[in-house]
PAKOLLUM-366368 format. One record per residue (C-alpha): x, y, z; residue in three letters. Coordinates in steps of 0.05 Angstrom, whole numbers, plus 5000, padded with zeros to 4 digits. Layout:
XYZALA...
//
This chain:
539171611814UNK546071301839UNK546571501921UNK553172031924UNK556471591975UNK556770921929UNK559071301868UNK564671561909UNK566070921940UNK566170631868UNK570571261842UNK575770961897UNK574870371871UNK576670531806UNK583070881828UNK584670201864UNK582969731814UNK588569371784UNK584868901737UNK583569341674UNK576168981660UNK573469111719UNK576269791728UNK573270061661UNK566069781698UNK567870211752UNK569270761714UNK562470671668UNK558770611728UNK561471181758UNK562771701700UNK558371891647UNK561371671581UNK562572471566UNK565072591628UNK571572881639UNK576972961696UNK582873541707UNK587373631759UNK593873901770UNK597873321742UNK593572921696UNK586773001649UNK582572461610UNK576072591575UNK570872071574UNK570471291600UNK576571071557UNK580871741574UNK578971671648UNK579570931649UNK587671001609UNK588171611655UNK588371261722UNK591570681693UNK597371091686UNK597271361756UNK597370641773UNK602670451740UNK607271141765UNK604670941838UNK604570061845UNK602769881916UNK600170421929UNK592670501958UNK587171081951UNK583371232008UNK577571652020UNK578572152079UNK573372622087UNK566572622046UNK562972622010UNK558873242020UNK553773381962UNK548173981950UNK544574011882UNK548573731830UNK554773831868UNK559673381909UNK566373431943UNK571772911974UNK578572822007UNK582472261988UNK589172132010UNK593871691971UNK597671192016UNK604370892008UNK608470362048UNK610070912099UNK603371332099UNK599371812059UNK604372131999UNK598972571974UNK592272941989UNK586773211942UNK581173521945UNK576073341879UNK570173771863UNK564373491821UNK557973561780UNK553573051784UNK549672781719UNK542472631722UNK542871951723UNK547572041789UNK554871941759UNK560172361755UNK560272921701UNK565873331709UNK571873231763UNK575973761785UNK581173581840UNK586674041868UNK592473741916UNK594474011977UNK600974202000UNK604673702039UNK605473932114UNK612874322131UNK
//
């Protein structure tokens, strides 16, 4: 079984990656091929749908760089995270993603939710 802290690191990754080969590894090695991912602005449903999902987000946000801010913090076959998503000028979005972790240690379902931006 994966460690919770690598297949967050490598979920990051994935989110960073700008070659489309080596994301898709990411994303296999960090999502089970089932696996699926919802928030509040987006949704893809297994590797490929995950994999085309954040390519999209990469494309709506170039330059841009995801960051891991708090986590992760895991109990049975559950895990949590903060990541911030940083522009030129600082952070231009915070989430909080809730997971279920596979037997094998990847990701099985993603659930993320964004915060508010501060008044």
């Amino acid at each position: 079984m994966a460690e919770i802290a690598t297949v967050v690191d490598n979920y990051i990754a994935a989110w960073n990656e700008s070659d489309q080969e080596r994301r898709r590894s990411l994303v296999s090695e960090t999502f089970t091929e089932d696996a699926r991912y919802l928030d509040p602005l987006v949704a893809g449903e297994g590797a490929d749908g995950i994999e085309t999902m954040i390519a999209g987000v990469r494309g709506a946000y170039p330059g841009h760089v995801f960051r891991l801010v708090s986590g992760p913090d895991a109990h049975h076959d559950r895990v949590r995270f903060t990541w911030q998503l940083h522009g030129e000028n600082g952070p231009v979005a915070t989430g909080i993603d809730f997971a279920t972790v596979a037997e094998d240690g990847r990701l099985q379902d993603v659930t993320g939710f964004l915060e508010q931006p501060a008044a």
